[in-house]
matplotlib code that plots the C-alpha trace (Angstrom):
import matplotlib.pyplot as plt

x = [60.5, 62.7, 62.9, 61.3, 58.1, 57.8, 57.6, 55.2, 53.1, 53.2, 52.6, 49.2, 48.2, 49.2, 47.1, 43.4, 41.6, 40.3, 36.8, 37.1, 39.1, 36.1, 33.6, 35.6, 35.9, 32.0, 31.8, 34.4, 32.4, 28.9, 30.0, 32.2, 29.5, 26.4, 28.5, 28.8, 24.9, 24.3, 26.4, 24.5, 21.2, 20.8, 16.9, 18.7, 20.9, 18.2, 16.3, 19.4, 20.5, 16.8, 16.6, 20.4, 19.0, 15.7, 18.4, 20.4, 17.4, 15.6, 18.9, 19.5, 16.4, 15.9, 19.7, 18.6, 18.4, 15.5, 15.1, 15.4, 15.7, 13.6, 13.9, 11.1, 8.2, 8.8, 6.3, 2.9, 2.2, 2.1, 3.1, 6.0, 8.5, 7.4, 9.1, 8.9, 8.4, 8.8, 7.3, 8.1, 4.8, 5.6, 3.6, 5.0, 8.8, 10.3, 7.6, 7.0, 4.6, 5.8, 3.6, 4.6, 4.5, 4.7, 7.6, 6.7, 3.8]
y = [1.6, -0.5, 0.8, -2.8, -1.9, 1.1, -1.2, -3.4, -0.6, 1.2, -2.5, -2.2, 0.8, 0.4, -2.6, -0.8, -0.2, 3.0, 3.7, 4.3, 1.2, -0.5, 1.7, 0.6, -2.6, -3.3, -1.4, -3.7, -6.3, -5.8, -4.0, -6.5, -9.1, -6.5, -6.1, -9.4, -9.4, -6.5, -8.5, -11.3, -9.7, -5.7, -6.8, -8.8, -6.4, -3.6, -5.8, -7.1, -3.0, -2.5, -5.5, -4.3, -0.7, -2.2, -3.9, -1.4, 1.2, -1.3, -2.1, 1.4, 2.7, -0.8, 0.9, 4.0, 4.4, 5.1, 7.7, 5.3, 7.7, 11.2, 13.9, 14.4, 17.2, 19.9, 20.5, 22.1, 25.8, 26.6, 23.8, 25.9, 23.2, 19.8, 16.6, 14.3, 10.6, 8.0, 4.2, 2.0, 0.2, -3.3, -4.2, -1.8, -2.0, 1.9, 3.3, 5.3, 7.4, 10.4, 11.7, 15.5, 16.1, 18.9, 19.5, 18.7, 17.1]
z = [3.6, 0.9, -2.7, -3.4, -1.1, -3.2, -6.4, -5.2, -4.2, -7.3, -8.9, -7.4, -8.3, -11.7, -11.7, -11.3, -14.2, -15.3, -16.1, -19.4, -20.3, -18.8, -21.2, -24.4, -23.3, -23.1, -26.3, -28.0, -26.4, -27.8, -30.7, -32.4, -32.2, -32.8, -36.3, -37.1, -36.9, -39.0, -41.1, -41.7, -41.9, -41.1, -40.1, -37.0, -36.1, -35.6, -33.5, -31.7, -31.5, -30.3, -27.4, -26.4, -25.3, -24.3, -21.5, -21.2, -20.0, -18.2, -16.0, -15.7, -14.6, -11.8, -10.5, -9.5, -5.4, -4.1, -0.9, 2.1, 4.7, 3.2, 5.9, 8.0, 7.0, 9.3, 12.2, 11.7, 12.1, 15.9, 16.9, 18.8, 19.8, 18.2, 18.5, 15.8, 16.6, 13.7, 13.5, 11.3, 9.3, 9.6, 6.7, 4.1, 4.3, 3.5, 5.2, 8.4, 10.0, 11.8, 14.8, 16.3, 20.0, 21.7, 24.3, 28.1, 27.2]

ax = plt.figure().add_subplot(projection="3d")
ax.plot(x, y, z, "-o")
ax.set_aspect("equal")
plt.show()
């Protein structure tokens, strides 16, 4: 390896942001202009404050994962050695019904 590989490879990973900068960049972005509205009229900018968190939750809370793959209940009592045997419903996508068998049979 060349001192000039080195370079470029610390070029690139000087060149990732940090999550932070990102943070204080979307908070110079909508705070700068969000001022400029309280500015004009401080009725505005509470309802522009107001419809900016309304976004913000609504976005946040349609990001949240759901459980695609729960684990599977465990088997019944007595049941000894079940097997557990999963089929997809095809007409409600994320859902499965799970049907226990017993070993050997």
């Amino acid at each position: 390896m060349t001192p000039d590989d080195e370079t470029e490879e610390e070029q690139e990973k000087s060149d990732e942001g940090s999550p932070a900068a990102g943070g204080c960049v979307i908070a110079l972005g909508i705070g700068v202009p969000l001022a400029g509205v309280y500015a004009a009229s401080v009725d505005a900018g509470v309802l522009a404050t107001l419809a900016i968190g309304t976004a913000a939750l609504w976005r946040a809370a349609r990001s949240v994962p759901s459980t695609a793959n729960p684990a599977p209940p465990p088997p019944l009592e007595g049941a000894g050695n079940a097997k557990s045997l999963f089929s997809v419903v095809e007409d409600r996508p994320g859902h499965c019904t799970i049907n226990w068998q017993k070993e050997g049979s």
